[in-house]
C-alpha positions in Angstrom: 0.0 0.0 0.0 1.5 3.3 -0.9 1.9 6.4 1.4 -0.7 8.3 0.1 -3.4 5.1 0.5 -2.1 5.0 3.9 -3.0 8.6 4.9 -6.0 8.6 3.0 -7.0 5.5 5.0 -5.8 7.0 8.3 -7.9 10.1 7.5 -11.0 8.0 6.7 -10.9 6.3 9.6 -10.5 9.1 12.0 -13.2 11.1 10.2 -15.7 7.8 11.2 -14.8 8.0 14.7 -15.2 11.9 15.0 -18.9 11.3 13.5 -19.7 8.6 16.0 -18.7 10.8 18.6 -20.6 13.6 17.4 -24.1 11.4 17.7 -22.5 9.2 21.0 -24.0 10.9 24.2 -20.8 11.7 26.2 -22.1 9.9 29.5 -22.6 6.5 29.9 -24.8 4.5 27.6 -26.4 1.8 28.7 -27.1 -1.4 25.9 -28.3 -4.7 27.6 -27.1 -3.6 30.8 -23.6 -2.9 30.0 -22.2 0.9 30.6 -20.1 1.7 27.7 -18.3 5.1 27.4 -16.6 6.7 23.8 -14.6 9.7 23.5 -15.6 12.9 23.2 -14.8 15.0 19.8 -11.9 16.8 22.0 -10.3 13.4 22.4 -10.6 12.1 18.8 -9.1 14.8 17.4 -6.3 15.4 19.5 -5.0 11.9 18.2 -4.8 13.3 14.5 -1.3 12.8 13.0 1.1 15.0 15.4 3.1 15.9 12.0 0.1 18.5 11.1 0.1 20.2 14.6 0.8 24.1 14.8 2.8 26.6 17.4 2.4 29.6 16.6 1.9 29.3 13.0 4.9 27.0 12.8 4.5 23.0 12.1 5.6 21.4 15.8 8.5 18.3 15.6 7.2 14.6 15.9 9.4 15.4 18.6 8.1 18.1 20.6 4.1 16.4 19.7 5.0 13.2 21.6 6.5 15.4 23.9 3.5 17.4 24.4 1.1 13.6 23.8 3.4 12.4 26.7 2.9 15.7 29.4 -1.1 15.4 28.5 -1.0 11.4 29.3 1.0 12.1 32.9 -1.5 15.5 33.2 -4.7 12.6 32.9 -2.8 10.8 35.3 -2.2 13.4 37.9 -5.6 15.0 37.9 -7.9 11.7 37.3 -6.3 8.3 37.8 -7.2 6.1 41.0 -3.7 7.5 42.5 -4.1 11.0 41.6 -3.6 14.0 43.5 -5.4 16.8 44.6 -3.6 19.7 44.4 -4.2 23.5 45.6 -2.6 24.5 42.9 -1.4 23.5 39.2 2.3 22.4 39.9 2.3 22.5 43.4 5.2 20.0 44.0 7.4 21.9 41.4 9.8 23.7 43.8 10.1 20.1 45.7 11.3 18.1 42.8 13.7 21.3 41.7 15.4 21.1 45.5 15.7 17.2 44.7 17.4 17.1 41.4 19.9 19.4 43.0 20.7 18.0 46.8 23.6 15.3 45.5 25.3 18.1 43.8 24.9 20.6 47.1 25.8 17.9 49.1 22.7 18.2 51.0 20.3 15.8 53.3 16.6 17.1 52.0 13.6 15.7 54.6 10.5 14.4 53.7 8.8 14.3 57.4 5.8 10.9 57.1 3.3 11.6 60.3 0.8 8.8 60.9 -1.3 6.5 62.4 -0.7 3.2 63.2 -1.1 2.6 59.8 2.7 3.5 59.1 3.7 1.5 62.3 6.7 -1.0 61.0 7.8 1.6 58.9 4.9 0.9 56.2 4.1 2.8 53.1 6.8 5.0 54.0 9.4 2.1 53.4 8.4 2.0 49.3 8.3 5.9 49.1 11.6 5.9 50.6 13.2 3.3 48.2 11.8 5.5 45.0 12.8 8.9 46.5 16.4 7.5 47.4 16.4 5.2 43.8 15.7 8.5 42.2 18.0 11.3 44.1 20.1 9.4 46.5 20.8 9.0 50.1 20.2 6.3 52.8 19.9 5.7 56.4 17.5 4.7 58.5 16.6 8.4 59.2 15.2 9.9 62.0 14.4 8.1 65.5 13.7 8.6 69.1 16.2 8.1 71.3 14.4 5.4 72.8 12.0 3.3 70.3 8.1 3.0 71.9 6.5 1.4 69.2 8.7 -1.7 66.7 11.3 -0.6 63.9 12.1 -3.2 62.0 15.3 -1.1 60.2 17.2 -0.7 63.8 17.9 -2.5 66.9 18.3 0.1 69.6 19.4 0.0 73.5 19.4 3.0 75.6 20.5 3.0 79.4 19.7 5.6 82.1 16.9 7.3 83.9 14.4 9.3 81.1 10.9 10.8 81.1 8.6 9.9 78.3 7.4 13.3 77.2 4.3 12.8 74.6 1.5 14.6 72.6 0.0 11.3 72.1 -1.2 8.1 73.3 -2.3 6.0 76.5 0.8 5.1 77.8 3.2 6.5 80.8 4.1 9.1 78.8 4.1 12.8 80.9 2.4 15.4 79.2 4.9 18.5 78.6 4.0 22.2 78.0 4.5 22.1 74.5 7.9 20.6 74.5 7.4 17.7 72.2 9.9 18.3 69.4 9.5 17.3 65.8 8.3 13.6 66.4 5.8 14.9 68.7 7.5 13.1 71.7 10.6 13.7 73.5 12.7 12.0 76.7 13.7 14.1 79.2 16.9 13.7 80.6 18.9 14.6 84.0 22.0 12.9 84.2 23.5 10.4 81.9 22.1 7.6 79.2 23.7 5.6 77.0 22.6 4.4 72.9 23.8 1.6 71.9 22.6 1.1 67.9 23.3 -1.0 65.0 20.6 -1.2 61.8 19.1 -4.8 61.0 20.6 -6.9 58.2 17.2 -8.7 57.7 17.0 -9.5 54.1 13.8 -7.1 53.5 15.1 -4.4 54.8 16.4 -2.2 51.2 20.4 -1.8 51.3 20.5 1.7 51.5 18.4 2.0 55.2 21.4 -0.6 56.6 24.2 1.6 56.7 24.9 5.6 57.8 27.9 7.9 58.1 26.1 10.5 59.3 24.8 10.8 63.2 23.1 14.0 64.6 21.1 14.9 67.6 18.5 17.1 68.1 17.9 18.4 71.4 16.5 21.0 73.7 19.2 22.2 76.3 17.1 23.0 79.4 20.3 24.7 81.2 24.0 24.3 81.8 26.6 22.0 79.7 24.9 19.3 77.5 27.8 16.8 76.4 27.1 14.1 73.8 30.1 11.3 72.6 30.1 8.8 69.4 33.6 9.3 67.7 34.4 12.5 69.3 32.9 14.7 72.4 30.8 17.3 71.7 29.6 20.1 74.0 26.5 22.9 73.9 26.6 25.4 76.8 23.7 27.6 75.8 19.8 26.9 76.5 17.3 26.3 73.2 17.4 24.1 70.3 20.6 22.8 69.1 22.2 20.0 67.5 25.2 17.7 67.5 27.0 16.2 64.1 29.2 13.5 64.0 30.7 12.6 60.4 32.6 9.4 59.8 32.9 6.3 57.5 29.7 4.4 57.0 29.1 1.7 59.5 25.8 -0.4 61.0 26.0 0.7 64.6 27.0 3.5 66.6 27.3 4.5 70.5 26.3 7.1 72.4 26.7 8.9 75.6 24.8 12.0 76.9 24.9 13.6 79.7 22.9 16.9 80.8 19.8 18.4 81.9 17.8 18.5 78.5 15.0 17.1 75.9 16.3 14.7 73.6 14.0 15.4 70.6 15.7 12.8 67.5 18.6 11.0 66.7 19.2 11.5 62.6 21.0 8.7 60.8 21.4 9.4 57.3 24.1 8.2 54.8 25.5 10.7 51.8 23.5 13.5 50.3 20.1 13.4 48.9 17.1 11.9 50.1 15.9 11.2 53.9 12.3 9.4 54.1 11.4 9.9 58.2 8.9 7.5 59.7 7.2 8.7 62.4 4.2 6.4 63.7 1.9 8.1 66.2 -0.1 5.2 67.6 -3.9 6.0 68.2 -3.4 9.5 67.0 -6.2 11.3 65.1 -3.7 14.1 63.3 -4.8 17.1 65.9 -1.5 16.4 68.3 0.8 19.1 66.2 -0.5 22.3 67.4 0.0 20.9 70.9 3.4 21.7 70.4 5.2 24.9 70.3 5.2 26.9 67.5 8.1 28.7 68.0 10.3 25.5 69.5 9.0 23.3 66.5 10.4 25.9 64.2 13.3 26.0 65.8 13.7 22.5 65.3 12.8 22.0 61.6 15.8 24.7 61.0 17.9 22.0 61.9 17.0 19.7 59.5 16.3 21.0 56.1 12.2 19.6 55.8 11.1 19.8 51.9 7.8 17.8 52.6 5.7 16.8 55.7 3.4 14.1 54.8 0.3 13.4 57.6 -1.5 10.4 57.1 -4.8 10.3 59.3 -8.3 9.8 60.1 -8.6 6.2 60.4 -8.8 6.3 63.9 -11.7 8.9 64.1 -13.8 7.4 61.6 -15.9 4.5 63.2 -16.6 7.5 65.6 -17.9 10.5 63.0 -21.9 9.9 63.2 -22.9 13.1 61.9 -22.1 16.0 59.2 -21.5 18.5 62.0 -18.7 15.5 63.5 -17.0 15.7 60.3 -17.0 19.8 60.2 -15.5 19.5 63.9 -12.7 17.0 62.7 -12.0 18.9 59.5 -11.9 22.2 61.3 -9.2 20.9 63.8 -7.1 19.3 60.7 -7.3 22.8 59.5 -5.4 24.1 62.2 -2.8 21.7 62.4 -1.9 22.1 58.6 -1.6 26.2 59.1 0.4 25.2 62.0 2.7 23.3 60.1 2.6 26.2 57.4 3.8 28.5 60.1 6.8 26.1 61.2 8.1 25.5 58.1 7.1 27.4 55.5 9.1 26.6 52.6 7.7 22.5 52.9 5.3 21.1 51.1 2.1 19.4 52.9 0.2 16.3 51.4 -2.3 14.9 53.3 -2.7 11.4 53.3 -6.5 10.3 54.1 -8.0 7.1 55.2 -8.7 3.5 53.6 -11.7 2.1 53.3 -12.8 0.6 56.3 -15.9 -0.5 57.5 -17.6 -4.0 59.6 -19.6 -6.9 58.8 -23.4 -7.0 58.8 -25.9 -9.8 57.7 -22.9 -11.4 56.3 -21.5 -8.7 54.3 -19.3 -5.9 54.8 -20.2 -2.4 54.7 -18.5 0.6 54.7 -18.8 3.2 57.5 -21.4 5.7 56.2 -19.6 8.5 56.9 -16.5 7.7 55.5 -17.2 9.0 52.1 -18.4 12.5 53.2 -15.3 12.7 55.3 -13.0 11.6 52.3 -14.9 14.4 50.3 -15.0 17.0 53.3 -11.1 16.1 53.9 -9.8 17.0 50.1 -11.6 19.9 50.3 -10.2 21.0 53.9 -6.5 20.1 52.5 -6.9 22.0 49.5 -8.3 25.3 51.3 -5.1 25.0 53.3 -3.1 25.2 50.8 -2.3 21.3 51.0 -1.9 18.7 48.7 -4.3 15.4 49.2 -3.7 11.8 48.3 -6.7 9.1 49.1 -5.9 5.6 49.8 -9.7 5.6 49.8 -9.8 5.8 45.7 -6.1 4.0 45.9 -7.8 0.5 46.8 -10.7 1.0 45.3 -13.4 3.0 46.8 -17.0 2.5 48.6 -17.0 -1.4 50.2 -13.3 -2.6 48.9 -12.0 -3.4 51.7 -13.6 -6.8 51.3 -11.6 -7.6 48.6 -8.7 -6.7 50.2 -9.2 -9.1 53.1 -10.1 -11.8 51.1 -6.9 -11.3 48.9 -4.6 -11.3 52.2 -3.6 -7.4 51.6 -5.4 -6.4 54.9 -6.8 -7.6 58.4 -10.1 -9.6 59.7 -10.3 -6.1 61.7 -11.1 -4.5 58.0 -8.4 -1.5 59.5 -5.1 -2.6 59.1 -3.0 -3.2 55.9 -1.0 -6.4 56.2 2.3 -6.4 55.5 1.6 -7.2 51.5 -1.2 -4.6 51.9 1.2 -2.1 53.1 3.8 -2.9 50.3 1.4 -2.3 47.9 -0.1 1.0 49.3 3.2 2.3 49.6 4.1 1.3 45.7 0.9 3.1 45.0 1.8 6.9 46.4 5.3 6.0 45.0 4.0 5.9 41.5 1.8 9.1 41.8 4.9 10.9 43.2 7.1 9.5 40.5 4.5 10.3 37.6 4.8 13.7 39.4 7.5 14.0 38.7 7.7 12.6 35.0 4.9 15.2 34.0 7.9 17.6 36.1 11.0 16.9 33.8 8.4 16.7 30.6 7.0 20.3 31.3 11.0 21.7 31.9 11.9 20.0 28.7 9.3 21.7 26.8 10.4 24.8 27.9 13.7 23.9 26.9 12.8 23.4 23.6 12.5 19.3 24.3 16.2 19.5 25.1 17.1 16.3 27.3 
């Protein structure tokens, strides 16, 4: 067949299928109880050849109109796939990816801060974001802990010696409540004398390479008065009262010690391993999201200074959901999320925020499970509140499926007879899900710069 037979073909065909959607309806039809859908004119069209499309009077590249076919497909995907964002604004995660490209090359450690639930306990969902963000822009490390683990980490195995207070914004336990002096996991340990850290990361086959080593140590702490002296390789000292921290740089190794002494708060040990990428984990057991303005505006800032925060993720609401009855309970929650996302604005105002919002979740009745009735009103009240706040919002709610999946994912093994709690495949699997709408992010990112460039690589 020669070319001319070819186009004229080409052209005959895509001249049926803009007819057909001319007469089509463009919502659903309905034939023998089957929903079928066509494109719409707009869509036909914009498949017709790219060699005849114009800019500015001039005939665009086959180049530069797969470039622009390939930013439209990752746009679809952004704005309406089953993993999309919501977004406050067009490009909001633009200045995040341009600090990423360049942190190797500035030779600096950029944060991404994951608050949660007990969803995240065990390191979950933040393990496979962590693996793509430090795949793509390097570092390692296990990242940021408390000097004394209260809930199970599987990337560390951590001893600490010597008499501390529990000081937390959250949970049942023995924790002392402490005017505001929480720190940036929202829990410190208060110290008056001397402990001792002895740590080493796991060498458990699942845990990725990168999270097993570090030659980076520093620790964040509030000096409360007088000398506070820390020792790993060398002996460090701070004499004045506030928010400081202490750096040790070395070789990379599994397992460090450490010796305090003073009269202070010990907010976070940071373990991180060359430039790039630091993924934090930071489980908040039975926590409904409304612990952050609980803590000090002016001390969290402080805090954040020290460690160079690009995103703050805060995945919640599970916990308050088999609880919301009522429209005017979900206005009260969404209210109070509010708060704590201008609070975070406030303390560190050059990070992005993306909140994270429930699963589905629900319980059996009659045999047959059933979502919580307010759970979709609160998804839908929840985007909206993020967004208002100048948020982003990702829904593991749409993620898994929607209204009533749950059940599926329980009988598939991805999550607990509780119809709550991801299991460990679950988790995986949520976690590969927000990697892949941060890396197509990111694509539709580096497509848009390189048609500004021209469609220079």
């Amino acid at each position: 067949m020669t070319a001319r037979k070819i186009l004229i073909f080409l052209a005959s065909i895509i001249a049926v299928l803009a007819c057909i959607a001319l007469i089509v309806p463009k919502d659903e039809v309905n034939i023998a109880g089957i929903k079928m859908r066509y494109p719409t004119m707009q869509s036909v069209l914009r498949s017709v050849n790219i060699h005849h499309r114009t800019i500015g009077g001039e005939t665009e590249t086959p180049e530069m109109a797969q470039l622009r076919d390939s930013i439209e497909y990752y746009q679809t995907l952004i704005d309406e796939g089953d993993i999309r964002f919501w977004l406050p604004e067009e490009n909001y995660f633009d200045s995040f990816w341009q600090t990423a490209e360049n942190v190797q090359a500035d030779g600096r450690t950029y944060r991404i801060l994951h608050y949660g639930d007990s969803q995240i306990e065990m390191d979950h969902i933040t393990s496979r974001l962590r693996r793509y963000m430090q795949a793509t822009f390097g570092g390692g490390g296990p990242g940021m802990l408390p000097v004394s683990i209260t809930t199970p980490n599987p990337n560390i195995h951590l001893g600490t010696s010597g008499e501390m207070t529990h000081l937390a914004s959250f949970g049942d336990s023995n924790a002392v409540r402490s005017n505001s002096n929480y720190g940036p996991m929202m829990q410190s340990f208060r110290l008056e004398g001397t402990a001792a850290l002895s740590l080493r990361t796991s060498s458990h086959k699942n845990i990725d390479t990168p999270v097993k080593t570090f030659d980076r140590v520093t620790l964040i702490f509030n000096n409360l008065g007088g000398t506070v002296s820390a020792t790993a390789t060398t002996t460090q000292k701070s004499d004045h009262k506030g928010i400081h921290s202490l750096s040790w740089n070395g070789d990379s190794t599994d397992r460090i010690r450490l010796r305090i002494n003073g009269n202070t708060d010990l907010y976070a040990l940071l373990l991180d391993c060359g430039s790039g990428i630091a993924v934090d984990n930071i489980p908040m057991r039975g926590c409904s999201g409304q612990q952050f303005t609980l803590v000090n505006e002016e001390k969290l800032t402080t805090a954040y200074k020290q460690m160079d925060v690009g995103l703050i993720i805060l995945q919640f609401g599970g916990n308050s959901v088999p609880y919301i009855k009522t429209t005017e309970a979900i206005e009260t929650y969404c209210r109070s999320l509010g708060r704590q996302i201008d609070h975070l604005h406030r303390c560190c105002p050059d990070a992005k925020i993306l909140f994270v919002g429930p699963s589905d979740m629900g319980r059996r009745s009659g045999g047959q499970f059933q979502t919580y009735a307010m759970l979709p009103p609160l998804v839908d009240s929840l985007i909206s509140t993020a967004l208002s706040h100048n948020a982003a919002y990702w829904s593991i709610y749409h993620a898994m499926g929607g209204e009533n999946s749950m059940a599926d994912w329980v009988s598939q093994g991805y999550a607990g007879k509780d119809y709550i709690h991801f299991s460990q495949r679950g988790a995986d699997l949520m976690g590969d899900r927000l990697a892949e709408a941060f890396a197509n992010s990111y694509t539709l990112y580096t497509l848009r710069r390189r048609m500004e460039k021209g469609g220079a690589e």
